[in-house]
C-alpha positions as CSV (number, residue, x, y, z in Angstrom):
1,X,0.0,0.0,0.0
2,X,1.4,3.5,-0.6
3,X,0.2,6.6,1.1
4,X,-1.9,7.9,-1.7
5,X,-3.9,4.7,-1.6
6,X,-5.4,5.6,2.1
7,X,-8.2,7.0,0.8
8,X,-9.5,4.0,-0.8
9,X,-10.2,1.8,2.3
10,X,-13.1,1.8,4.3
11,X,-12.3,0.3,7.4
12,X,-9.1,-0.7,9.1
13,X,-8.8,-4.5,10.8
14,X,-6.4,-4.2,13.8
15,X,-5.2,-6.8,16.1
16,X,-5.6,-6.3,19.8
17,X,-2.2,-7.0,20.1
18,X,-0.7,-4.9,18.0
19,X,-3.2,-2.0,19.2
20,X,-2.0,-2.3,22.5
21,X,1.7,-2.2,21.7
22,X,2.5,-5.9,22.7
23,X,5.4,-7.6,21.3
24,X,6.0,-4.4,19.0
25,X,9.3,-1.9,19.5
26,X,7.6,0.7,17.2
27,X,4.2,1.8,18.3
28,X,2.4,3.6,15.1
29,X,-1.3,2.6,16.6
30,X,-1.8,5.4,19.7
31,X,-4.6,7.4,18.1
32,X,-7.0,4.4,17.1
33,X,-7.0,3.8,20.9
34,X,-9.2,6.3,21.9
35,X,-11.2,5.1,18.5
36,X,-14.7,2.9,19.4
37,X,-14.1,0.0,17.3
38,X,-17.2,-0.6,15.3
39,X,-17.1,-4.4,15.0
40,X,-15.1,-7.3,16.2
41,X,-13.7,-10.5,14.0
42,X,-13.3,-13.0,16.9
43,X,-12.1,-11.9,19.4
44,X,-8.5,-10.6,18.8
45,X,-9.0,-8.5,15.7
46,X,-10.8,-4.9,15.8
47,X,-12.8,-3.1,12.8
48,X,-12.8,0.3,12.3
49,X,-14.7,2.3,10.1
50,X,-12.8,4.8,8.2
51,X,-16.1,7.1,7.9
52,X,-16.2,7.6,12.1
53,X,-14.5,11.2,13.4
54,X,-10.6,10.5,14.0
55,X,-10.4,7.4,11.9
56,X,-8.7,8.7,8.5
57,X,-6.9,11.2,10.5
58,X,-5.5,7.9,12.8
59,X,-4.6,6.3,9.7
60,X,-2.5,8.8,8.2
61,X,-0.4,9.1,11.6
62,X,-0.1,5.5,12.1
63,X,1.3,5.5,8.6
64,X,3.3,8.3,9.5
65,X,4.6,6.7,12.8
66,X,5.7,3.5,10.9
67,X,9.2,2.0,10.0
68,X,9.8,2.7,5.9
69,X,10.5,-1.0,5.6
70,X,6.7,-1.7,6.6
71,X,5.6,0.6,3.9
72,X,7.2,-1.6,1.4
73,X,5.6,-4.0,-1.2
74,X,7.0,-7.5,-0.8
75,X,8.1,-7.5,-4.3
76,X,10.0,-4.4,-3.3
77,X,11.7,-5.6,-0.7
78,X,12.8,-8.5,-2.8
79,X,14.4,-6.3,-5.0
80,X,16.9,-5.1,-2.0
């Protein structure tokens, strides 16, 4: 995914895990935790609709706040 392609989703899945910063060194998910999650998929993955107040706006920092390498397409970081 590239950053001009954040405006095409609708909704965000996150895992509880990663939304609460466990086992990660580089947090990029602080503002979807004062988010409402609009649904649930089990019981470890949270949806968030894009559309609610806050949610774009978390999605551009948590893209912001993440390592280059993340950002990446597998195919290019085959090409390293």
């Amino acid at each position: 995914m590239r950053v001009d392609q954040l405006d095409d989703y609708d909704a965000i899945a996150i895992s509880v895990n990663r939304l609460n910063g466990v086992y990660i060194w580089n947090d990029a998910l602080p503002c979807f935790r004062s988010l409402k999650p609009t649904a649930s998929a089990g019981y470890s993955i949270l949806l968030f609709d894009l559309a609610q107040p806050g949610a774009r706006e978390a999605l551009r920092a948590a893209w912001d706040a993440s390592p280059s390498r993340a950002r990446r397409m597998p195919s290019e970081q085959d090409a390293e």
